[in-house]
N, C-alpha and C positions, 0 to 999 in steps of 0.2 A: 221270217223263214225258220222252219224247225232243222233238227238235226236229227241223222237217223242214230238209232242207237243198237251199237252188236256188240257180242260179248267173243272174246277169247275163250276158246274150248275150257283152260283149265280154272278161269274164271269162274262160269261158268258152274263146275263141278264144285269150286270153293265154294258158294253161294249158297251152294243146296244142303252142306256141309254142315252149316250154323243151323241153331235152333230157328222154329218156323217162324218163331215170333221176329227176330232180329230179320229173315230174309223177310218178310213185309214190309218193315220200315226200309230196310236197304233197296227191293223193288220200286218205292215211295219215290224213294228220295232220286232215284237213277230215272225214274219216267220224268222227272221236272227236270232234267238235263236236255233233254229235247229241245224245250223252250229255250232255255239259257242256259249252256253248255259252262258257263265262267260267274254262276250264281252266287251271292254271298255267302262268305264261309268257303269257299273251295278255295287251296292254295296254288300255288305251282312249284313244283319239287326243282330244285336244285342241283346242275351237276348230272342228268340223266342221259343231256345229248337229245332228248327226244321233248316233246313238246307233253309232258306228262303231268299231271294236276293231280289233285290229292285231294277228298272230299270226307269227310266224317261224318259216321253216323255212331253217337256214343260212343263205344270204344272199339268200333269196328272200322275200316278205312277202306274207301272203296280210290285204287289206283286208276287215270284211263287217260287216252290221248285222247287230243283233238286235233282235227284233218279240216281248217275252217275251208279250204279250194271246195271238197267233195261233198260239206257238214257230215261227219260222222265223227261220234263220238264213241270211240272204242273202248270198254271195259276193261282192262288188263289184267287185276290183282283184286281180290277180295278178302278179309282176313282181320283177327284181330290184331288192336294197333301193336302190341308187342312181338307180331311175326311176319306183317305184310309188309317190310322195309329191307327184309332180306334180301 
């Protein structure tokens, strides 16, 4: 069973935000979330209260829950790693 995947509005706007080359690889890498929402290499953040994972793509880090009841994997935070922890 896959997972659906949607993004937070201001996700989203981050995404588009980064040079076109990085949002490919980051589109890349968030469509293989589908399949396995909890893939190698994703961690799970610490301390958020919220069920939130943490996925890297070079130095860019893509934030997002998962909802295993409904399979949806929501996008929250997009951003390079030294501003997306804010």
């Amino acid at each position: 069973m896959s997972y659906t995947i949607s993004f937070k509005e201001t996700a989203r706007k981050e995404l588009y935000l980064l040079p076109d080359k990085i949002v490919q690889k980051i589109l890349d890498v968030i469509s293989e979330l589908a399949v396995n929402a909890r893939h190698v290499g994703v961690k799970k953040l610490k301390g958020k209260g919220e069920n939130l994972w943490r996925l890297r793509v070079g130095d860019y880090r893509v934030i997002y829950l998962i909802n295993d009841s409904i399979r949806i994997v929501n996008i929250r935070k997009i951003g390079h790693r030294r501003d997306v922890y804010d």
